[in-house]
C-alpha angles and dihedrals in degrees: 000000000000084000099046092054089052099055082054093055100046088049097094108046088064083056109107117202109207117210117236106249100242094188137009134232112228082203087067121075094191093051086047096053083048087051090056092056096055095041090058091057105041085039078057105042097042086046088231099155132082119213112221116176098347096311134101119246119194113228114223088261092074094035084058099041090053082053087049093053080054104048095246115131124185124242125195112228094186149319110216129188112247099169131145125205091267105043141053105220129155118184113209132199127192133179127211114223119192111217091211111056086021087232139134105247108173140357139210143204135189140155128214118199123178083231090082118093127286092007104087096110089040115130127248096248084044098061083046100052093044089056091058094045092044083047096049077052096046090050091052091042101061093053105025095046104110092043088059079057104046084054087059101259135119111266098234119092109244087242102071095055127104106227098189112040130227106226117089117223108248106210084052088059092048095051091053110082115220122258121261123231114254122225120299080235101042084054101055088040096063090035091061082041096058105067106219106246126222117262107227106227101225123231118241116234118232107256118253105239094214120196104290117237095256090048090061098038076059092049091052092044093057090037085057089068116125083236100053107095119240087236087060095040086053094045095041090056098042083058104038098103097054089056116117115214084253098056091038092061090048089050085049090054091038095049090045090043090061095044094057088041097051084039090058091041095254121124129239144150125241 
């Protein structure tokens, strides 16, 4: 009986409890296989894949939640108008920086025109945003490839595919008789019938004058500061590419400000 109690006793202490891995290290092979494992389900249960032609295609939200595992944030360089007369294009970059070696470890770059298909009616603020968000993919992309792979998925983010397909099947065109003019008089009637109506003249929106690249290159560098904690340095970068000129040159002062501050003993928050 004596013995039996023991053993009880002693139950527990054989016991291991195993941490939770709260991020991952893109250095390790054996943390990077775990991280496949846990993008595919939360890829799955967040439903944060397209299937295009049979395959499965990861959206940017997964791509950026596998950086995020890592400690690599993306940071938009720029996004610059390279529109025609004709066409509505905007060409993005974006850089990854990793939070641990507070270095730059990848870069992206897309375009997004209102030529494509399916986009022709697509606003102005609408072609930009999507070439940032085709250009966060395509930097991801270029690193993290082989883990969105690992996780079962086709390496490609979603938003570089093209859903609908350009070409036209030829065999459907040629089943389809062509459509025969209508009276010369049935035309002009419906045309008098049909009043014209008055194209809006819309108003242009003031243009955002985001931080500027070099202004950011300045806010990394002071984050980079011994005396900058790693929870501002997080918050400050997850933050970085909704930052107006204005307010990056507040966050520049502000940064420098505490530095000079901690340096002298004094404490302040950046």
């Amino acid at each position: 009986m004596e013995t039996a109690m023991n053993e009880a006793t002693k139950a527990p202490k054989n016991q291991v409890n195993k941490t939770k891995v709260e991020s991952y290290d893109i250095a390790r092979s054996d943390e990077t296989l775990h991280l496949a494992t846990d993008l595919a389900k939360f890829i799955k249960e967040n439903k944060l894949s397209t299937t295009v032609q049979g395959k499965e295609f990861v959206n940017v939200e997964g791509w950026q939640y596998a950086g995020s595992r890592l400690g690599i944030v993306p940071i938009v360089d720029h996004v610059i108008n390279v529109s025609t007369e004709t066409e509505l294009k905007y060409q993005a970059k974006v850089t990854l920086f990793d939070l641990r070696s507070g270095h730059t470890v990848g870069a992206g770059f897309a375009i997004c025109s209102n030529k494509e298909q399916g986009k022709k009616f697509y606003q102005e603020f609408a072609i930009m945003s999507m070439a940032q968000t085709r250009a966060i993919g395509k930097a991801y992309r270029n690193i993290l490839a082989w883990i969105i792979r690992a996780a079962g998925y086709e390496p490609t983010p979603a938003e570089e595919m093209d859903y609908g397909g350009n070409t036209t099947d030829a065999k459907v065109v040629a089943a389809v008789p062509a459509p025969q003019e209508a009276p010369a008089a049935q035309v002009a009637a419906a045309m008098k019938a049909v009043p014209a109506e008055p194209v809006a003249a819309e108003a242009a929106a003031p243009a955002v004058a985001y931080a500027t690249a070099s202004q950011k290159e300045e806010i990394i560098r002071l984050l980079n500061h011994p005396v900058i904690t790693r929870q501002e340095k997080t918050k400050m970068l997850l933050n970085i590419n909704r930052l107006d000129e204005e307010r990056a040159t507040s966050a520049i002062n502000k940064l420098k400000k505490a530095i000079d501050d901690r340096e002298n003993g004094e404490s302040a928050a950046a």
